[in-house]
Steps between C-alpha positions, in 0.01 A plus 500: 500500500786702571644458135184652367427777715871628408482446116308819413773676691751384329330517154464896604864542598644330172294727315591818665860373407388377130608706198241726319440541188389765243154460420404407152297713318277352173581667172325783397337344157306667241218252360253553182182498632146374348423857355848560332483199322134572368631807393799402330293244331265745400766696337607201267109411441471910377823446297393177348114626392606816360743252247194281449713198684374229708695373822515360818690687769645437801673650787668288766679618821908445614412188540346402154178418656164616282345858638258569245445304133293656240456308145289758210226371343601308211814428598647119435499289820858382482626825551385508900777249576730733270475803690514336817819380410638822324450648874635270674832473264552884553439477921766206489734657299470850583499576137282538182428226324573645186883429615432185481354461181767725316755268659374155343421734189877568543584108450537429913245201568653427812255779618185210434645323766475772790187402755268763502630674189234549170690622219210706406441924496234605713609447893648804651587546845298781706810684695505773698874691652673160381249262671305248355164467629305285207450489156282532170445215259278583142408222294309487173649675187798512385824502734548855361149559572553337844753725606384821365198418732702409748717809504215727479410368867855531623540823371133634699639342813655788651183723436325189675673511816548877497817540380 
């Protein structure tokens, strides 16, 4: 009985004694958020109907999971699974995809064997002071088309999130 009636004493006393450490703080992370992403999307959709083109768009967060899908009337079904990809080859790369497309254009197929990496224009990455906090993927005309459409929400983004 002894034993126990002394161990909280002693647990106190080794941790006056006990080094301390700084406390960790969480990082301060920007995120998209539902809204952004509708918006963004909605700036490829205006893009895309004032050329008369049909896609699907996407935006996914850092993390290359779906926030908001959108596929225009008329628009084939296989391209869904495109621009999911698209997006989530410009989140894991940190990069256009467009730059991987000109470098199997180029003659460099080793590219085709990157996981997570479509050779394909039309994923960008939505960044913002040299972070990456999701992406855009446009499916449904032409890779051109794809990344005209695709640009045209990248380049509203700032306006978007008030910058």
């Amino acid at each position: 009985m002894k034993i126990l009636r002394l161990f909280p004493a002693a647990a106190l006393l080794a941790s006056a004694f006990a080094p301390t450490l700084p406390a960790a703080e969480l990082a301060g992370k920007k995120a998209l958020t539902l809204e952004i992403a509708k918006q963004v999307a909605a700036a490829a959709e205006s893009f895309a109907a004032k050329n008369k083109w049909t896609m699907v768009i996407t935006v996914v967060d850092d993390g290359g999971n779906v926030m908001f899908l959108e596929k225009m009337d008329e628009t084939q079904l296989g391209s869904i699974e495109v621009a999911i990809e698209k997006a989530k080859s410009a989140v894991n790369f940190k990069r256009p995809t467009k730059a991987f497309e000109d470098i199997v254009v180029g003659g460099r197929n080793t590219v085709l064997k990157l996981p997570g990496s479509l050779p394909v224009e039309g994923g960008i990455p939505l960044m913002v002071d040299g972070k990456l906090l999701g992406a855009i993927g446009v499916s449904g005309g032409t890779s051109v088309q794809d990344g005209q459409t695709a640009t045209a929400a990248v380049d509203a983004f700032p306006k978007i999130i008030g910058r």
